[in-house]
C-alpha positions as CSV (number, residue, x, y, z in Angstrom):
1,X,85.9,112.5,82.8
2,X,84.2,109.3,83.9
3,X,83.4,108.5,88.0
4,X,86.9,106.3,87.5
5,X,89.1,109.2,86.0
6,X,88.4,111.8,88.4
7,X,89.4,108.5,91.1
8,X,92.1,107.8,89.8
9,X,93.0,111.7,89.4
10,X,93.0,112.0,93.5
11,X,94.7,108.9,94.0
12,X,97.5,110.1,91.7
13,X,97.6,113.5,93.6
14,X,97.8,112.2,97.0
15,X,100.5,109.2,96.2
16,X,102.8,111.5,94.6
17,X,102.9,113.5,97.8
18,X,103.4,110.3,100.1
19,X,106.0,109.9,98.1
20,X,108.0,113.1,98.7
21,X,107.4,112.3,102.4
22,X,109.0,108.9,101.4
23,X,106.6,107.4,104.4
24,X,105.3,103.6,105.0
25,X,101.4,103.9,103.3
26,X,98.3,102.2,104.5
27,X,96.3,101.7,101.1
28,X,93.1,101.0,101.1
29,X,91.2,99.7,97.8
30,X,86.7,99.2,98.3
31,X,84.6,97.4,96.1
32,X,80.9,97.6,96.6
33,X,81.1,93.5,98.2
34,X,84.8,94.0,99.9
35,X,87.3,96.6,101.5
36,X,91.0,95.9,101.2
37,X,93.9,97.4,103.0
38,X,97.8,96.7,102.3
39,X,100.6,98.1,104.5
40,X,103.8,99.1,101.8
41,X,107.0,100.0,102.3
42,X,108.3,103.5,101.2
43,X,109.4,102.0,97.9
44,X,106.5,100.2,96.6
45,X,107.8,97.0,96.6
46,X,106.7,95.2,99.8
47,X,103.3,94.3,101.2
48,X,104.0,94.5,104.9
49,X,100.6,93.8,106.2
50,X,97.6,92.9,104.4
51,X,94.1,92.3,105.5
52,X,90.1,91.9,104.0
53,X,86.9,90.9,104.2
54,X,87.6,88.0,102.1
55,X,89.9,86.8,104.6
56,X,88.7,83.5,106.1
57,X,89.4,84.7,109.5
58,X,87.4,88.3,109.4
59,X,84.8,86.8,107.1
60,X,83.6,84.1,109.9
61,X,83.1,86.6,112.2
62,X,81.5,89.3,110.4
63,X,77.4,89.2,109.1
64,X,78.1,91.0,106.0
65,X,81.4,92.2,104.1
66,X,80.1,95.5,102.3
67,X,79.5,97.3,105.8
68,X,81.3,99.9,108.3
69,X,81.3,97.1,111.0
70,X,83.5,94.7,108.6
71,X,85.8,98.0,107.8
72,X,86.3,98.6,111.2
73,X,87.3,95.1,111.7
74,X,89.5,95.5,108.5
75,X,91.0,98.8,110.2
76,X,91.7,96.6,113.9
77,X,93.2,93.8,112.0
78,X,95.5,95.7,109.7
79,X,96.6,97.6,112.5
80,X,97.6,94.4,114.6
81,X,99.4,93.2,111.7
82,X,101.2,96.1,110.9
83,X,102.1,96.9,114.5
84,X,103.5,92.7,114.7
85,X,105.6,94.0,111.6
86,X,106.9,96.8,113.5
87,X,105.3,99.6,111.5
88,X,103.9,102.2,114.1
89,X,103.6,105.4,111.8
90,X,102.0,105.4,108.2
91,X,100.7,107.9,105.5
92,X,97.2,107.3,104.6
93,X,96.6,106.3,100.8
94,X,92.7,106.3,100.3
95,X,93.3,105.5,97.0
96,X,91.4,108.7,95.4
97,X,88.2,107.4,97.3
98,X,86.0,110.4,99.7
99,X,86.9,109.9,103.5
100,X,83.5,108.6,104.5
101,X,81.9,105.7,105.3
102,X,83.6,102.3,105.4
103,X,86.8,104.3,104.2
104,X,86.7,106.5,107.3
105,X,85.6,103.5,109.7
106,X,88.8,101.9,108.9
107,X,90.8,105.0,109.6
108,X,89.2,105.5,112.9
109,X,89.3,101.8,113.6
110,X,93.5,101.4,112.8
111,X,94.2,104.6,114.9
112,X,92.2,103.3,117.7
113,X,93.9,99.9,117.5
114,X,97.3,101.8,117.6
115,X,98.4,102.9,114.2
116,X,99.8,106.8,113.7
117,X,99.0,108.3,110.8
């Protein structure tokens, strides 16, 4: 298996159990340029909350968009939103990627802002 398979593999592992807990998930998707985070419902078919680095807004204020200050700023903002949506308790969906880095920055970031997860 390629770097992509094995991914993928975790992702599918950890959805399938967010789904037996039928919970709200905080999704996360990184690219090496941009981190993306999406607030869903327990079914999959709304987008809550939704917030990037290649949002207007966050990209103004941030010096670069591949670093762990613009995920923590990805982690505050998806919070707020989320929080304004009325979603105070999610399941984290990493999305098959290792909890370090950026991806742990915005975890830190959206429970420090107010998010339970």
């Amino acid at each position: 298996m390629d770097k992509k398979q094995t991914r993928m593999k975790r992702a599918l592992k950890v959805r399938s159990q967010i789904k037996k807990l039928n919970a709200i998930r905080l999704s996360i998707h990184k690219t090496s340029q941009h981190i993306y985070a999406q607030v869903i419902s327990e079914d999959g078919t709304v987008t809550l909350a939704s917030a990037s680095t290649n949002q207007a807004e966050l990209k103004a204020d941030l010096k670069g968009t591949s670093n762990i200050i613009a995920a923590s700023a990805v982690g505050k903002r998806i919070a707020e939103k989320a929080l304004a949506a009325g979603v105070t308790e999610v399941a984290f969906d990493r999305s098959g990627f290792k909890y370090h880095g950026r991806v742990k920055a915005l975890a830190d970031a959206a429970r420090e802002a107010g998010l339970k997860f």
